[in-house]
N, CA, C and O atoms as a Tinker XYZ file with bonds, in Angstrom:
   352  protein
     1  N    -14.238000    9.861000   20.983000    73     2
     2  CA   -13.899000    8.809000   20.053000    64     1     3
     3  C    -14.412000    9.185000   18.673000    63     2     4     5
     4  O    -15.562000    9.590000   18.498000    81     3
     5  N    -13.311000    9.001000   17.469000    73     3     6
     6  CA   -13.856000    9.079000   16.562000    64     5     7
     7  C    -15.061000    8.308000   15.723000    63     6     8     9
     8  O    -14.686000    7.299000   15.126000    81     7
     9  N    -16.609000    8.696000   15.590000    73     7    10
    10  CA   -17.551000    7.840000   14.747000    64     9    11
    11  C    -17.628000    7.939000   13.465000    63    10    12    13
    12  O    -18.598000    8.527000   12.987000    81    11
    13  N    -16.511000    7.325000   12.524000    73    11    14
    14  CA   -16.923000    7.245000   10.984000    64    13    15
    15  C    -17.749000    5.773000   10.473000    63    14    16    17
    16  O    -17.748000    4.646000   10.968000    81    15
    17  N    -18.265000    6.197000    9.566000    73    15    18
    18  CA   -18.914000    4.704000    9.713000    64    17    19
    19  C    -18.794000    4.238000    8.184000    63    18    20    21
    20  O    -19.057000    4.672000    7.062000    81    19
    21  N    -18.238000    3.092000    8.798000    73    19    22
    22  CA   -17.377000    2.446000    7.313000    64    21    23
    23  C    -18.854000    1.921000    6.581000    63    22    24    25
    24  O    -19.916000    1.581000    7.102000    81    23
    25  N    -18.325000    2.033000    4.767000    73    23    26
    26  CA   -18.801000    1.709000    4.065000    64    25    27
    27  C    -19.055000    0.663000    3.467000    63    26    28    29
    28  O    -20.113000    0.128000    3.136000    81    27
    29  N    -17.626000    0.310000    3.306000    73    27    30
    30  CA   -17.728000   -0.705000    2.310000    64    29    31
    31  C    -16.674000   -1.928000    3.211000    63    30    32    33
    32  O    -16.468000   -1.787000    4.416000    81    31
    33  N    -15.972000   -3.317000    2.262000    73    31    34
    34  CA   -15.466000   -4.254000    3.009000    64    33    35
    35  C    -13.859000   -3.925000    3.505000    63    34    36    37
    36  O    -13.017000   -3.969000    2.608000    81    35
    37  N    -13.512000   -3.682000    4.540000    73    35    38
    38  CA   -12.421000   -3.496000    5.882000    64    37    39
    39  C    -11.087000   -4.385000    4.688000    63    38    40    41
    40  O    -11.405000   -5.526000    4.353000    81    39
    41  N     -9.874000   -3.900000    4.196000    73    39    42
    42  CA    -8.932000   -5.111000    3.819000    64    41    43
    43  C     -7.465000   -4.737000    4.476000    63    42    44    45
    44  O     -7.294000   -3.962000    5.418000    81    43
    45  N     -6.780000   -5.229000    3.995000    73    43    46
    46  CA    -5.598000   -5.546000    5.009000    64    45    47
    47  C     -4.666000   -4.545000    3.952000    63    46    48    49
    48  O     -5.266000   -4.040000    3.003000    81    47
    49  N     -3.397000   -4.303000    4.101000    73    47    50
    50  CA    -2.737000   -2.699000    3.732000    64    49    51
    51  C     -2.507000   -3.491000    2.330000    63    50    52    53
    52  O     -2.924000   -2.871000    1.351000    81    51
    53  N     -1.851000   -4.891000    2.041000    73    51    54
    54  CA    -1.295000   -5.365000    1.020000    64    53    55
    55  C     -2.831000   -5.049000    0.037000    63    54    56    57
    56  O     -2.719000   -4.476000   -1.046000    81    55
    57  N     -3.983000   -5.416000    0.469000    73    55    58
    58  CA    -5.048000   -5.276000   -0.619000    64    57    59
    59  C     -5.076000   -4.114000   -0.919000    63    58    60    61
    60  O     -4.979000   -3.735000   -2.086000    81    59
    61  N     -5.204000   -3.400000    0.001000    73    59    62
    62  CA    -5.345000   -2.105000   -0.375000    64    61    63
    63  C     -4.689000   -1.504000   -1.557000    63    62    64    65
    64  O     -5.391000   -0.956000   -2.407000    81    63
    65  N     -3.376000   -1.559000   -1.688000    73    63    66
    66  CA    -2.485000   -1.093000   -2.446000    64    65    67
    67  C     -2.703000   -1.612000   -3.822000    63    66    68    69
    68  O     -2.394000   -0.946000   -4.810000    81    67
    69  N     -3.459000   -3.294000   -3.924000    73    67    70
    70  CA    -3.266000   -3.599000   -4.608000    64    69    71
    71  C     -4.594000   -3.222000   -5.157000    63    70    72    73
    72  O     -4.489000   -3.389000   -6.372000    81    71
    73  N     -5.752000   -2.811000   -4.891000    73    71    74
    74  CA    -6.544000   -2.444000   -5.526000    64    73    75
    75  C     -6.850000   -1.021000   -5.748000    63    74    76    77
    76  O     -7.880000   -0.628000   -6.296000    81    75
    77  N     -5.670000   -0.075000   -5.182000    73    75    78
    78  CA    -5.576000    0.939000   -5.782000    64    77    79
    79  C     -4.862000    2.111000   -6.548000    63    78    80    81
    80  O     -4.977000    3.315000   -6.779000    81    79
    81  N     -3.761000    0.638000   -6.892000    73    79    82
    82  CA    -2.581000    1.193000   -7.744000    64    81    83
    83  C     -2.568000    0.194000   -9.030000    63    82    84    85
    84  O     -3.233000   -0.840000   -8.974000    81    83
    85  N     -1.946000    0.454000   -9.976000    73    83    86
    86  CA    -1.438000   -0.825000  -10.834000    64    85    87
    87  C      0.097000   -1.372000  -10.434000    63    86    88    89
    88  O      1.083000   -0.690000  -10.155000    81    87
    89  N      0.002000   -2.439000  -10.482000    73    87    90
    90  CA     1.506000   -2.853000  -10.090000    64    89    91
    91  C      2.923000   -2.209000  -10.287000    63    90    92    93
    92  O      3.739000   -2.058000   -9.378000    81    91
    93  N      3.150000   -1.758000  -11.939000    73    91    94
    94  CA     4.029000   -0.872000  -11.871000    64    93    95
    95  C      4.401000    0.704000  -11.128000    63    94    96    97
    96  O      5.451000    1.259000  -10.802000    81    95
    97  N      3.104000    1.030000  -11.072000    73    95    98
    98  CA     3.197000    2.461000   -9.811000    64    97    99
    99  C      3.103000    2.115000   -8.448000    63    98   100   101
   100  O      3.073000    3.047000   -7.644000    81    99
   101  N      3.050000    0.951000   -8.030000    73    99   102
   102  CA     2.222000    0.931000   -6.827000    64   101   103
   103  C      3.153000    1.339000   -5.688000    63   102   104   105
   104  O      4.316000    0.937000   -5.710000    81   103
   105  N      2.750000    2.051000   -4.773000    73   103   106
   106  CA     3.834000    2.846000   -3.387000    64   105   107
   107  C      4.156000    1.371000   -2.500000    63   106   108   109
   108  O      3.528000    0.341000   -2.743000    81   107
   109  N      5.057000    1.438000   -1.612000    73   107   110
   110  CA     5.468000    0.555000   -1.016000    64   109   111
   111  C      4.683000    0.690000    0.060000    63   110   112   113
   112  O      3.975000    1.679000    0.250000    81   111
   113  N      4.785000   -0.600000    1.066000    73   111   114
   114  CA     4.140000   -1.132000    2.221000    64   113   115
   115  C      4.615000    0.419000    3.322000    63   114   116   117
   116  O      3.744000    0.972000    3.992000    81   115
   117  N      5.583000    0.745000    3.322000    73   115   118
   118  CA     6.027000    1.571000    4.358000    64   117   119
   119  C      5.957000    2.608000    4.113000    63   118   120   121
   120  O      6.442000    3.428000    4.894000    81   119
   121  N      5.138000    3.149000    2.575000    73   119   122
   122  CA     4.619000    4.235000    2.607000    64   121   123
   123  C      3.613000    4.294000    3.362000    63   122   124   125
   124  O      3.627000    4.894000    4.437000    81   123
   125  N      2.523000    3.624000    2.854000    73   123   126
   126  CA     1.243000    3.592000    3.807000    64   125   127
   127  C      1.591000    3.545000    4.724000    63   126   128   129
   128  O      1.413000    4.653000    5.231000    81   127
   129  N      2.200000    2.680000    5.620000    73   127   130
   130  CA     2.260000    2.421000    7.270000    64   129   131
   131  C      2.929000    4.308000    7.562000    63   130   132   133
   132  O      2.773000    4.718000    8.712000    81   131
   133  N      3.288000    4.834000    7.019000    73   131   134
   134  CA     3.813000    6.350000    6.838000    64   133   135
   135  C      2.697000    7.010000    7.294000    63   134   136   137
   136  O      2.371000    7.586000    8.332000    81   135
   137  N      2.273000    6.800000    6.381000    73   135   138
   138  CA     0.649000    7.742000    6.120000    64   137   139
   139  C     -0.603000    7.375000    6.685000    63   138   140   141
   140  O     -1.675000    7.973000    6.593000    81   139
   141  N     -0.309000    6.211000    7.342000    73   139   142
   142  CA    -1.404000    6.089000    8.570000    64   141   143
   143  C     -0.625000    6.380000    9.602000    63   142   144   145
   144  O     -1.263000    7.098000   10.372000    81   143
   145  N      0.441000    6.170000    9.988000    73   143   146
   146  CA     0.636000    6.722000   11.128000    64   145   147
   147  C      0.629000    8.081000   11.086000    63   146   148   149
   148  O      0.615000    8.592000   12.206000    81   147
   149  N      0.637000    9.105000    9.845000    73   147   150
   150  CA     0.438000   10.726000   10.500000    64   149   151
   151  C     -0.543000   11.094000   10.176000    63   150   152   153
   152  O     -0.852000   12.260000    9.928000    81   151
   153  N     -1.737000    9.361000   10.086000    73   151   154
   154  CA    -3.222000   10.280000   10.046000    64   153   155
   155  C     -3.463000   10.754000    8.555000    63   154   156   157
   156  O     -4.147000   11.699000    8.163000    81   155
   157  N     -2.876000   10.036000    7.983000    73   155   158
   158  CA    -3.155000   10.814000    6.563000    64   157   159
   159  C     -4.329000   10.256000    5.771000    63   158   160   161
   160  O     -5.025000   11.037000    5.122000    81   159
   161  N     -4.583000    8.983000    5.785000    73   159   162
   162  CA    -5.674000    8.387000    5.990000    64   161   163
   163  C     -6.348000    7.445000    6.616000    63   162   164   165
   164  O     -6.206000    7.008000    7.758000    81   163
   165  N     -7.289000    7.087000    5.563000    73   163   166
   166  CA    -8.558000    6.518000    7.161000    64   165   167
   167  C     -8.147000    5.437000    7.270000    63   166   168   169
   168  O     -7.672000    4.818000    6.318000    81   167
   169  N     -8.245000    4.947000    8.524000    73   167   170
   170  CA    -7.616000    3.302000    8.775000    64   169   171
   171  C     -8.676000    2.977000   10.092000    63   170   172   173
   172  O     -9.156000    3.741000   10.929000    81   171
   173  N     -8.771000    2.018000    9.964000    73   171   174
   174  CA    -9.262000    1.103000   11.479000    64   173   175
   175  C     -8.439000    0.258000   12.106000    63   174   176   177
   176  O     -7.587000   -0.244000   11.374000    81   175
   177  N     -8.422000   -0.094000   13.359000    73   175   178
   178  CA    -7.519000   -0.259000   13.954000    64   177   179
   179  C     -8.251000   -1.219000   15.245000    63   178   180   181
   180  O     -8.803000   -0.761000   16.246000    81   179
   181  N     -8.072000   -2.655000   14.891000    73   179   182
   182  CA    -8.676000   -3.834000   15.842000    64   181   183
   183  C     -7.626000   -4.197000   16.456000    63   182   184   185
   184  O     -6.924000   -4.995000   15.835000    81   183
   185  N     -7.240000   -3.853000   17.568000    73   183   186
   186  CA    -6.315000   -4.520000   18.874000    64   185   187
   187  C     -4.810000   -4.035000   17.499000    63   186   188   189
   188  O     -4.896000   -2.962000   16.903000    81   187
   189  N     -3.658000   -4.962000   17.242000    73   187   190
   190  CA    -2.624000   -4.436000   16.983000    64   189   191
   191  C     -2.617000   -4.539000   15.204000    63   190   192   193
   192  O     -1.547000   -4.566000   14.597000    81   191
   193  N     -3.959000   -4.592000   14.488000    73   191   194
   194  CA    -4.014000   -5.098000   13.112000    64   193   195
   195  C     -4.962000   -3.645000   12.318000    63   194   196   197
   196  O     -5.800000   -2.867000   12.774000    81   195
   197  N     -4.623000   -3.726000   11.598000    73   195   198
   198  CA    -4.960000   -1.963000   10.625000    64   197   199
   199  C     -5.412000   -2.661000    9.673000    63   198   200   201
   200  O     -4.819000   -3.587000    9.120000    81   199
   201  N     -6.918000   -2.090000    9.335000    73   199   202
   202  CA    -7.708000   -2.339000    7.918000    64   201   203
   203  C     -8.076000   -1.003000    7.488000    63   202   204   205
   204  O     -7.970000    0.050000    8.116000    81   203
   205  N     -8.537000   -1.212000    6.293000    73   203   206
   206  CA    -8.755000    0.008000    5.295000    64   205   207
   207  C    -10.057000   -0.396000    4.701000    63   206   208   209
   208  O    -10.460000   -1.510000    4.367000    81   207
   209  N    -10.707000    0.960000    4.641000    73   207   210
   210  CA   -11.898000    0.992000    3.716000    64   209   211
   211  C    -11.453000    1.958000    2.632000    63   210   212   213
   212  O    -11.082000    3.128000    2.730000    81   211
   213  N    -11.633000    0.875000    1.183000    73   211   214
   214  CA   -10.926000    1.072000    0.233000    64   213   215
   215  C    -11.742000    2.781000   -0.576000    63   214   216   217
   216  O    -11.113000    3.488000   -1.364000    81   215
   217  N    -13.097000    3.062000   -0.135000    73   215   218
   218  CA   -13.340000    3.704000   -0.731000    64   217   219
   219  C    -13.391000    4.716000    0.295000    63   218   220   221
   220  O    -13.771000    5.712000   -0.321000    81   219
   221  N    -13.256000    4.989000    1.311000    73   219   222
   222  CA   -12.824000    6.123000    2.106000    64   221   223
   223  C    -11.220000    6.268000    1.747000    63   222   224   225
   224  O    -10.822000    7.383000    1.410000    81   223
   225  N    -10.495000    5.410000    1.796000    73   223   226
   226  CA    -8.605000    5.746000    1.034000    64   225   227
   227  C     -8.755000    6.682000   -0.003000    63   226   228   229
   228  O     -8.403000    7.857000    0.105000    81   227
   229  N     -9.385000    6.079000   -1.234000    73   227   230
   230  CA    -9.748000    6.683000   -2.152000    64   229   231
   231  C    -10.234000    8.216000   -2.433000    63   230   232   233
   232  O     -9.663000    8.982000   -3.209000    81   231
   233  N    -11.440000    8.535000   -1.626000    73   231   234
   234  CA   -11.756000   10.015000   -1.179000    64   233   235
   235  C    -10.713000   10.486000   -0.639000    63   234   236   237
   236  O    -10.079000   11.254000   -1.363000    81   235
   237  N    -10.157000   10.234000    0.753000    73   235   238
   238  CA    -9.484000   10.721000    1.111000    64   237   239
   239  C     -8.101000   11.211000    0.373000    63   238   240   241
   240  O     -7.551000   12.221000    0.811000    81   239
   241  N     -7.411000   10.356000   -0.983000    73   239   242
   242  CA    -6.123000   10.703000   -1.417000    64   241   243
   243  C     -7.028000   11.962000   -2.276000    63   242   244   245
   244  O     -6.850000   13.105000   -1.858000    81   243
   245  N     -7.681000   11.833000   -3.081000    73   243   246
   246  CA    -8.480000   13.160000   -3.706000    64   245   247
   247  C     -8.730000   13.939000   -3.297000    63   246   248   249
   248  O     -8.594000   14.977000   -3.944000    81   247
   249  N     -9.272000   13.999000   -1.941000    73   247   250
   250  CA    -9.279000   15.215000   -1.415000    64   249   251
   251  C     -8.429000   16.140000   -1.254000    63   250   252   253
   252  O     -8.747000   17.319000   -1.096000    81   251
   253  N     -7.180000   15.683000   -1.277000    73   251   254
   254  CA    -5.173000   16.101000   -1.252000    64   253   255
   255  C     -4.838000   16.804000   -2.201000    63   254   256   257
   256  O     -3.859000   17.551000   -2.193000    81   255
   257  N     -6.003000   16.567000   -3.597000    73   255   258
   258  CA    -6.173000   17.134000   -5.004000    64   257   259
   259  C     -4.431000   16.780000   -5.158000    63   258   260   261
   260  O     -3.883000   17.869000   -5.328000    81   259
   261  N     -3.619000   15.908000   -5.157000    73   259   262
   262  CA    -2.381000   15.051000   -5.491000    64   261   263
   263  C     -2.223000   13.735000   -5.522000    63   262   264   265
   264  O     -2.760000   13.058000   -4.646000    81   263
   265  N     -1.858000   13.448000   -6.007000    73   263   266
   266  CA    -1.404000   11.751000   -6.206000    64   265   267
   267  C     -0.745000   11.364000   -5.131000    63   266   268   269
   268  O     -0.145000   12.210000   -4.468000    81   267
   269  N     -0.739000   10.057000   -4.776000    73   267   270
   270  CA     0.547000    9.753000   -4.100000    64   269   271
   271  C      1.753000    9.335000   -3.653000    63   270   272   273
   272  O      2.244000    8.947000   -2.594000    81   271
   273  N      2.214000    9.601000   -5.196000    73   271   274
   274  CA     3.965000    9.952000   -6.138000    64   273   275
   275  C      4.426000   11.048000   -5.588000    63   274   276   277
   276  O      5.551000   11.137000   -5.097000    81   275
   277  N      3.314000   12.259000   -5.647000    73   275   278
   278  CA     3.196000   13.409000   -5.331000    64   277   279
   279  C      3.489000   13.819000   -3.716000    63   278   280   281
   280  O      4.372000   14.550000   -3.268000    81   279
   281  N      2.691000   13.266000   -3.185000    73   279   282
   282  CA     2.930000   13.183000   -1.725000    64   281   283
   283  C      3.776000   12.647000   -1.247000    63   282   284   285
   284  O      4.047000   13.001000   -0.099000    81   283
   285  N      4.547000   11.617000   -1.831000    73   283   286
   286  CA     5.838000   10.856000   -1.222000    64   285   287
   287  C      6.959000   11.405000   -1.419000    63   286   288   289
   288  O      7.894000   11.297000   -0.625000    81   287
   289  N      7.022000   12.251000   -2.811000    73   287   290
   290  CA     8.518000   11.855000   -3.431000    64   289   291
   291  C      8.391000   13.660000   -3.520000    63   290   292   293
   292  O      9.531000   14.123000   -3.539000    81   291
   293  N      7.592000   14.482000   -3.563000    73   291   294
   294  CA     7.574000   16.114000   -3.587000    64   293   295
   295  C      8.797000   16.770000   -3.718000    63   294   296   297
   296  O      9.020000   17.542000   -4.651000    81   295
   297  N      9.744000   16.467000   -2.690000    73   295   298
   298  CA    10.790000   17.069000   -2.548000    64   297   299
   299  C     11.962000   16.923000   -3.263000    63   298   300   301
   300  O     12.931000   17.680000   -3.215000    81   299
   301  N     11.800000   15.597000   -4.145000    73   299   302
   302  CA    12.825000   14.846000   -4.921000    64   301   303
   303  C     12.084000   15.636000   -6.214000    63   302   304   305
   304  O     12.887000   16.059000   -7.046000    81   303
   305  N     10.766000   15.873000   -6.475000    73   303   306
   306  CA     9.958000   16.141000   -7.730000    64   305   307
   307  C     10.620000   17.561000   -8.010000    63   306   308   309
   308  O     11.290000   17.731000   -9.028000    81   307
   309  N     10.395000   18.689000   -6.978000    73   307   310
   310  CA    10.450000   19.961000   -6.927000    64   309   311
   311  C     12.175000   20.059000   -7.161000    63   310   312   313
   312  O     12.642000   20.802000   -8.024000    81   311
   313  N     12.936000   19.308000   -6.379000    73   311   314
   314  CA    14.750000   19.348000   -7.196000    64   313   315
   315  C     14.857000   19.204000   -8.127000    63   314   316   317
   316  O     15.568000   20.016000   -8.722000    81   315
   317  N     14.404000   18.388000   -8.691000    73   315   318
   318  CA    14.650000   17.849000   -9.963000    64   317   319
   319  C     13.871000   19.071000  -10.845000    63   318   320   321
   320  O     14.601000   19.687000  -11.622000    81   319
   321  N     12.786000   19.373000  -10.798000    73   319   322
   322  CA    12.690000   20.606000  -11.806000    64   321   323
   323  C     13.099000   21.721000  -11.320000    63   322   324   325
   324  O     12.697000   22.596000  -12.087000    81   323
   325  N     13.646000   22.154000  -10.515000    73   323   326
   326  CA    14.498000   23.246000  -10.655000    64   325   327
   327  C     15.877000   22.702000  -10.991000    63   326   328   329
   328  O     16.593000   23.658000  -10.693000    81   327
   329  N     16.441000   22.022000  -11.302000    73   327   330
   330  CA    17.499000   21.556000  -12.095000    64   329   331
   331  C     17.306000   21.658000  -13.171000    63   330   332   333
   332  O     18.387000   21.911000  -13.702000    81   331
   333  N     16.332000   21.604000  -14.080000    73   331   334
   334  CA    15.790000   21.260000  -14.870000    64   333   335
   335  C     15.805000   23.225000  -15.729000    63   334   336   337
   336  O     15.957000   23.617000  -16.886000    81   335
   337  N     15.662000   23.645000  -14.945000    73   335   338
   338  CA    15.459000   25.104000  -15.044000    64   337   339
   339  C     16.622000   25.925000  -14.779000    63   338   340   341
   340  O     16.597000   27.095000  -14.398000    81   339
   341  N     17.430000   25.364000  -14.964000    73   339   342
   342  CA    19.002000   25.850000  -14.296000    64   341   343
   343  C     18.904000   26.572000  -12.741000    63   342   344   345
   344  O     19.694000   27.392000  -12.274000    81   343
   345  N     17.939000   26.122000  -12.230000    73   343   346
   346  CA    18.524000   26.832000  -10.293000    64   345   347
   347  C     18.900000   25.778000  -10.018000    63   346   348   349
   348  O     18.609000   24.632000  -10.363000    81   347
   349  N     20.073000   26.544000   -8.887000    73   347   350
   350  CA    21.074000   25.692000   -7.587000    64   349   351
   351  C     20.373000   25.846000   -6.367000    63   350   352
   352  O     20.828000   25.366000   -5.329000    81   351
């Protein structure tokens, strides 16, 4: 079993987002539910309800040394500048 031992206060995915984006950037609900389900970050998990420790999220997207515009949308980012550069 994994032992991390949370830090700080446990919040629900909507807080999360909201305290670590500004509203106009902020990723959607089904990103995260994305990115906890492949483990991408830290989540806890009481019977069928997922909380977050906001400052383990935090480490954890830094550690990625990327944003996560970056991590979502990569493949749309990387077309678009090679368009940008005249490759097909």
């Amino acid at each position: 079993m994994n032992e991390t031992m949370i830090k700080g206060k446990l919040v629900s995915a909507e807080q999360l987002l909201a305290q670590l984006f500004a509203p106009e950037c902020k990723p959607s609900l089904r990103w995260l539910r994305t990115q906890t389900k492949a483990m991408s970050i830290p989540h806890v998990r009481i019977g069928h309800l997922v909380f977050f420790d906001v400052q383990m999220v935090r480490t954890a997207l830094g550690d990625k040394g990327r944003s996560p515009a970056q991590v979502s949308g990569s493949g749309a980012v990387a077309k678009a500048d090679e368009q940008k550069l005249g490759g097909d």
